[in-house]
N, C-alpha and C positions, 0 to 999 in steps of 0.2 A: 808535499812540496813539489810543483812542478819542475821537469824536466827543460833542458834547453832548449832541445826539438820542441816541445809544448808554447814555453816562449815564443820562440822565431815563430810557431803555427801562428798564436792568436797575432804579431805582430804586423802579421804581412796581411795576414785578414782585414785588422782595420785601419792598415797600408794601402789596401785595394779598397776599403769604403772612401777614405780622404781623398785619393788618386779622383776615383768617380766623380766627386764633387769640388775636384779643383785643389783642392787643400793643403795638400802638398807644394804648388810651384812657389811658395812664398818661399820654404827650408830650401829648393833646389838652387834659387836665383841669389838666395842672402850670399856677398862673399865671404861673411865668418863661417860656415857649416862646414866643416871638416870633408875633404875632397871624400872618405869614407860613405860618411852620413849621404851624404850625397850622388851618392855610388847608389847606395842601396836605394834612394826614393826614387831612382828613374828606377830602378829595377820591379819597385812597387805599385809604379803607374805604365808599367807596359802592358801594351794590349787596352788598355781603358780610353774611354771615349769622354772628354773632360770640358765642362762648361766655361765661359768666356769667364765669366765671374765666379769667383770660388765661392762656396757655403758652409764655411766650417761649423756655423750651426747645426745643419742641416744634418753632415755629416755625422755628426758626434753624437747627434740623437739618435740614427738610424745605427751607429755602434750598441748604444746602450744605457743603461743609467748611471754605470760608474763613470763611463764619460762624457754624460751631461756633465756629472756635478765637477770631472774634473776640466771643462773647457768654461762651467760657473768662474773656475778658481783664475786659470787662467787669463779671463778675459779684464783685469788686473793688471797683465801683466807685457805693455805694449814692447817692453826691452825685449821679453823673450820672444813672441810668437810674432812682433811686427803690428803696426798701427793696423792695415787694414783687419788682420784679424781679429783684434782684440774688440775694434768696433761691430765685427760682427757679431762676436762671441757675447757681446752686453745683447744681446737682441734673442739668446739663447733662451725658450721658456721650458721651464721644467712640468709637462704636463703629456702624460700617455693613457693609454685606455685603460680602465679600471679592472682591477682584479673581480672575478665571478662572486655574488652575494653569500653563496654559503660557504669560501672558502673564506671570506673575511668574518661570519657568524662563529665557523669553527674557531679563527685566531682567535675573534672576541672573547670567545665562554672559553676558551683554554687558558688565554693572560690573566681571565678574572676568575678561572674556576668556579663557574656558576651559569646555570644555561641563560640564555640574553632576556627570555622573558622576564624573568628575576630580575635582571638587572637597568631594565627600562622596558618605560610604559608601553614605548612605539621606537623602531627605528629603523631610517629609512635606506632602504635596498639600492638608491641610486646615488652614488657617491657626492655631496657639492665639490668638491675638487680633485682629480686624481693627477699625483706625481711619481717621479720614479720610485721615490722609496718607503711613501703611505699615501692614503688616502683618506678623505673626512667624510664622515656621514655625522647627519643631523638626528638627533635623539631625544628624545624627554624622559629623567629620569621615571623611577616608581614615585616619586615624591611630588611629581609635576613641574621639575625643574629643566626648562629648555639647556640642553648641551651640544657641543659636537665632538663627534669622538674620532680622535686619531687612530687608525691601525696600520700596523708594518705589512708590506708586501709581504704576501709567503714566498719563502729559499731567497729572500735579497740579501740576506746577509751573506751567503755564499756566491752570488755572484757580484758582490763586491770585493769579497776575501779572492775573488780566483785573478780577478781585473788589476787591484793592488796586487796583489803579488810579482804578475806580469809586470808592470809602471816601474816597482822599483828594482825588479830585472834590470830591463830597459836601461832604468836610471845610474843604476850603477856600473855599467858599459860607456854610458853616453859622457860620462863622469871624467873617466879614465883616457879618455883622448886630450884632456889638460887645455890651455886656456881658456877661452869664452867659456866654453860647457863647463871646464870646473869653476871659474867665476861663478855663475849664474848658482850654481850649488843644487843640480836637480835632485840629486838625492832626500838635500833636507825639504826639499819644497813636498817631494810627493811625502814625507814622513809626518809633514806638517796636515797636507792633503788626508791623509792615513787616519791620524787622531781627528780632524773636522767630521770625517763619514762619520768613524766608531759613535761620536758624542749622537750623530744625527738619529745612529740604531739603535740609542735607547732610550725609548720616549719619559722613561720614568725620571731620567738625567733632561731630559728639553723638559720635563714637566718641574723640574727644581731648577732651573734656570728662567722659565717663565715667573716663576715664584719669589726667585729674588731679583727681577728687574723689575717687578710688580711692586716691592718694598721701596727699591729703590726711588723709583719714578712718583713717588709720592711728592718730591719738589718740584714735580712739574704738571701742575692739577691738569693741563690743556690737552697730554698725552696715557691713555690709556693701554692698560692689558689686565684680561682677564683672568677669573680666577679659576687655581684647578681643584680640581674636583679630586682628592686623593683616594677616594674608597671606590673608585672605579679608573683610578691610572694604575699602569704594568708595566713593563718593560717592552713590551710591545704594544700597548694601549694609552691613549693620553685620551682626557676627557677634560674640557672645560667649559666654562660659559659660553653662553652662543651671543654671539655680537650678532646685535640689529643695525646692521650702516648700511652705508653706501662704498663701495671700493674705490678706490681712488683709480683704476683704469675708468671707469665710469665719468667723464668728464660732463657729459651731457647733462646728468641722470643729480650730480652735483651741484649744477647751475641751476637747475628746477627746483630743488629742494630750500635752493636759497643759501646753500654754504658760502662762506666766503674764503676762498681760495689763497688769496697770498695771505693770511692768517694761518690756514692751515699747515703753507710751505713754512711759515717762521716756526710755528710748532714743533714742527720736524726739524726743522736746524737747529732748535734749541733743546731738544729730546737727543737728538742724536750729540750734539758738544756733551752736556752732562753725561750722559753714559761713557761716551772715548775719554772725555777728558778730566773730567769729576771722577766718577764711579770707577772709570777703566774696566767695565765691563758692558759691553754693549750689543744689538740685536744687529746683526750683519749679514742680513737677509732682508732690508730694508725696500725691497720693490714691491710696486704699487698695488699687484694681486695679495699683498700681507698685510694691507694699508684700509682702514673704513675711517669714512667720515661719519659720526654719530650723529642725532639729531639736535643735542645739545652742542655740536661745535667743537667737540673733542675729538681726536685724533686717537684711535683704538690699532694695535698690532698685533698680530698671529705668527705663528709657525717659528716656535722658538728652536731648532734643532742645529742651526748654524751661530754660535755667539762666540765674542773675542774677548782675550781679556788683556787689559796693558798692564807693567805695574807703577809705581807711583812716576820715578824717575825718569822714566820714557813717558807717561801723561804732563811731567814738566817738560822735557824736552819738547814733546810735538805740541803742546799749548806755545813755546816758546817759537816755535821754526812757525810756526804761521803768525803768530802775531808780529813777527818780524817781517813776514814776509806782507801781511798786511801795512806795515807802519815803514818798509823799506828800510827796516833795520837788518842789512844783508850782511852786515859783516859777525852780528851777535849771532845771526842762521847757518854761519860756515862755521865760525866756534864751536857751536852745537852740535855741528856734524864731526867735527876733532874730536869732544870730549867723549860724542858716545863711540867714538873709535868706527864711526860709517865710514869715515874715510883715511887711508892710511897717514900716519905723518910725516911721509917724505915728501907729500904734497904740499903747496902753499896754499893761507889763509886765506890769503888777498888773493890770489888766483882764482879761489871758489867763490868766493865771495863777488868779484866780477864774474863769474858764471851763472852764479842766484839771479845775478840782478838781469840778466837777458832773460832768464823765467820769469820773475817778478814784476819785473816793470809795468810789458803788454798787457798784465791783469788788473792793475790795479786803479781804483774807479769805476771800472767798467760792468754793467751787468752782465749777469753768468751769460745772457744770450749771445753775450760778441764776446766772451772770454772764460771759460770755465775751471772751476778743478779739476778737471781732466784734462783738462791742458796745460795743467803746471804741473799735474805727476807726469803727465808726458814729458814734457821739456823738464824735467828733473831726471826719470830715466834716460833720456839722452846725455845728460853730462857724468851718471852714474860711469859710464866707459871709460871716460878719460881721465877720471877721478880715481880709477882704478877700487870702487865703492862695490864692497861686496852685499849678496843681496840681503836681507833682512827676513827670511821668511816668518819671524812671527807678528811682522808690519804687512804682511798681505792680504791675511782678513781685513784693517782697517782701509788698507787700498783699498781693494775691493767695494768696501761699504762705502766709503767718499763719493766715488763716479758714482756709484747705484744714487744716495740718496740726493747728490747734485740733480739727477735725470728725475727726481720726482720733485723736486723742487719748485724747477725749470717749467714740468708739465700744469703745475699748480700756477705759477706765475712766473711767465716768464722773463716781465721785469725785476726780478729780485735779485739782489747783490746778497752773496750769499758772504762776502767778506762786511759786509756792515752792518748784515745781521749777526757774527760772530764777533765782531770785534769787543763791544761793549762786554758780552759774557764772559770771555776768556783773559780779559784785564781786569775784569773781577776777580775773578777765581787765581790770576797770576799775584794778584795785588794780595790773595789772601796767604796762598801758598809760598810765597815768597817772600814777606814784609818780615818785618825783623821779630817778630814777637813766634812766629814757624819757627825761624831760622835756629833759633834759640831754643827752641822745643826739641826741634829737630836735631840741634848737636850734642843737648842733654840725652834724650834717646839712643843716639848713635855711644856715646861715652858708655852708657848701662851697658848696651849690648856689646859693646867690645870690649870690655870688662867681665863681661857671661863666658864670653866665646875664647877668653886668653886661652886657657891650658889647652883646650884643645888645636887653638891656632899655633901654639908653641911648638906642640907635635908634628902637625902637617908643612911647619913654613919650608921644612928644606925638601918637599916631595914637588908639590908644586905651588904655583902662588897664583890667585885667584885674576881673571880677567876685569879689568872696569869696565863699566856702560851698561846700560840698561835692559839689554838682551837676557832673554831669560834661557835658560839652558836648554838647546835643542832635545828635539827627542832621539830615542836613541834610534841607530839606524840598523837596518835586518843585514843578518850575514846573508851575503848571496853569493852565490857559487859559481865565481865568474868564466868565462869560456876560456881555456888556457890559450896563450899567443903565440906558437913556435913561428919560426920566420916562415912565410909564406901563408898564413892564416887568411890576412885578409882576402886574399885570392881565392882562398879555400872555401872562407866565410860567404863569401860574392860568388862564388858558384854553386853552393848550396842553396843560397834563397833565390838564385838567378833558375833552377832549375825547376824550384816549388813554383817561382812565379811564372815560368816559362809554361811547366803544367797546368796552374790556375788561368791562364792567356787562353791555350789551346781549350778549357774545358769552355772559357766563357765563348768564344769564336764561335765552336760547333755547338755550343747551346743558343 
């Protein structure tokens, strides 16, 4: 476990990469930021020469891989980091130079225990894609089967163990200065962050989650994924079918081929509803590098290592907060946010309720090009504030995936109403989930299981009593071993990084 000193080092490190590239004056100029927080970021961009326009992209890739994927999560999330950033942060691509061919040969024949000649016919030395945390090469089995096979960077596991570690340092200080920062709840968000990597490093777990949204997705003939190959997946190695399309960044290359494009975008919007909101398990990693058009007109997706899952009760609720918000049923949309306890009950109904409806109204009819989903999670995290709405971090993968697969939507056709291509499906699915013949199902089931569960409920009721709403139980969070506070600290604290930065100033100057 890293030390404090080790903290504050990496922290002012990529203090002075964001400084360089502007990134910071958003946290200096916000008046929520804690006069502290903000103490320390002029202290992190002193001596630095800073662009008119900030590039938090930019930035975060020249930090590293763990924070690409953590400014991926972020960019989600416009309450915390601010509008301009978050729109820059969606522009963020996750792609670096490829790791050397015989260190990815060694990974190979070590995950599969077999040397690679064995294990395919041919496979090729120049990656088709490299990102922070694999890359794919193209293969054909011994049996003549075209594949591509995913491999783990070498030591990425460890420089992500070392970056997380650092975060929820960080997090758990930032935590502890109480209002806005503990609202916002950064601790569970990077814990939330923490389990998303882990699932990402282990391709043999993306390789069974490819497998059962592959099951899944069988009601939806229009949208594909391929299959894996398990006698050549690892824990470090994923192998499946190789898709012959077109990628949907390829706009041109789509129009020749004779695709038809606003078919493809309904595709996706109706791939993507069944998985959030049917299935409650779905691909959230939905941009357009993940994306082929087949030649048959089907919609094919890759690189299963980012997936969400909801459970039933919160798939009724957000089926419900949008078809209400579709149909300007704003007052069943603030209920909803009462029952799952989003927002405390000392607030009014009617009060949120006329809040919904300043989000809602401006969107509705209109297609996504003059009014999008992202601009109703926007104008929903602005009234989160005053609603006193604490954050939800296991609804930030699906954030997340809404903007993404809105923006490939859009790029596909940009006159598509993406509320009238949902609307019909989710008053399906609401009419089926909901109709009295569920409901009845539904309270015969619940009578069985609390009937299972008495004795032991009998035991626990007087320890504690169970939370309602549809949140599922955070993960738990790391002891961290925070900096003790005697009076005069921050003083202390401000001129300890003031003196590291004051030396990192002078080294950059005479260099």
């Amino acid at each position: 476990m890293a030390s404090a000193p080790t903290h504050l080092w990496r922290l002012l490190k990529w203090g002075r990469t964001l400084a360089r590239h502007g990134a910071l004056r958003g946290i200096e100029r916000d008046p929520l930021t804690p006069p502290g927080v903000r103490r320390l970021v002029r202290i992190a961009r002193f001596g630095t020469r800073q662009p008119e326009t900030p590039d938090y992209a930019a930035a975060l890739k020249q930090i590293g891989p763990a924070a690409i994927k953590l400014g991926q999560a972020l960019a989600t999330r416009p309450d915390l980091v601010g509008e301009e950033a978050a729109a820059n942060l969606l522009q963020l691509q996750d792609n670096l130079p490829p790791a050397p061919f015989p260190e990815v040969k060694k990974a190979v024949e070590s995950a599969l225990e077999a040397p690679l000649e064995t294990i395919f016919s041919s496979f090729s030395e120049e990656p088709v894609g490299a990102a922070s945390i694999a890359q794919v090469h193209r293969a054909v089995t011994v049996e003549g089967r075209d594949v591509a096979v995913k491999v783990l960077r070498p030591g990425i596991e460890d420089v992500f163990a070392e970056a997380i570690e650092t975060y929820e340092w960080a997090a758990a200080h930032v935590e502890t200065l109480g209002g806005e920062a503990e609202r916002l709840r950064p601790r569970q968000v990077i814990a939330y962050f923490k389990q998303w990597t882990r699932r990402e490093l282990d391709l043999q777990r993306e390789a069974a989650s490819a497998s059962e949204l592959r099951e899944n997705m069988v009601a939806e003939p229009g949208f594909f994924v391929p299959e894996i190959d398990w006698t050549r997946t690892a824990r470090r190695v994923l192998t499946m079918d190789w898709i012959d399309g077109i990628k949907l960044t390829k706009r041109d290359e789509l129009i020749a081929a004779g695709h038809d494009l606003p078919s493809l975008a309904v595709i996706l919007v109706r791939a993507f509803l069944r998985q959030a909101v049917v299935d409650g398990f779905f691909h959230a990693d939905l941009h357009q590098g993940n994306l082929f058009a087949l030649p048959d007109g089907r919609l094919a997706a890759v690189d299963f290592g980012i997936m969400g899952r909801i459970n039933r009760q919160a798939r009724l609720w957000l089926a419900e907060i949008l078809y209400g918000l579709i149909t300007g049923n704003y007052r069943r949309v603030a209920e909803i946010h009462f029952e799952a306890q989003y927002v405390p009950p000392h607030h009014n109904v009617e009060e949120f309720a006329t809040a919904l409806r300043a989000v809602g109204e401006p969107m509705r009819g209109l297609p996504v090009k003059d009014i999008s989903v992202g601009r109703m999670l926007e104008g929903l995290f602005a009234i989160t504030r005053d609603f006193d709405m604490v954050t939800q971090p296991h609804l930030l993968l699906l954030q997340k995936t809404m903007v993404m697969e809105e923006g490939v939507a859009t790029a596909l056709d940009p006159d598509i109403n993406m509320w009238e291509a949902a609307e019909p499906f989710l008053k399906e699915w609401m009419r089926t989930e909901l109709g009295p013949e569920t409901a009845l199902a539904d309270r015969i089931n619940e009578t069985i299981d609390a009937l299972g569960r008495l004795p032991s409920l009998l035991q626990r009721i007087e320890a504690s009593y169970p939370t309602p709403g549809a949140a599922p139980p955070p993960p738990p969070l790391p002891e961290v071993t925070m900096i003790e506070r005697p009076r005069g600290f921050g003083y202390l604290l401000t001129a300890l990084i003031a003196g590291a930065a004051g030396a990192a100033g002078m080294a950059w100057w005479l260099g």
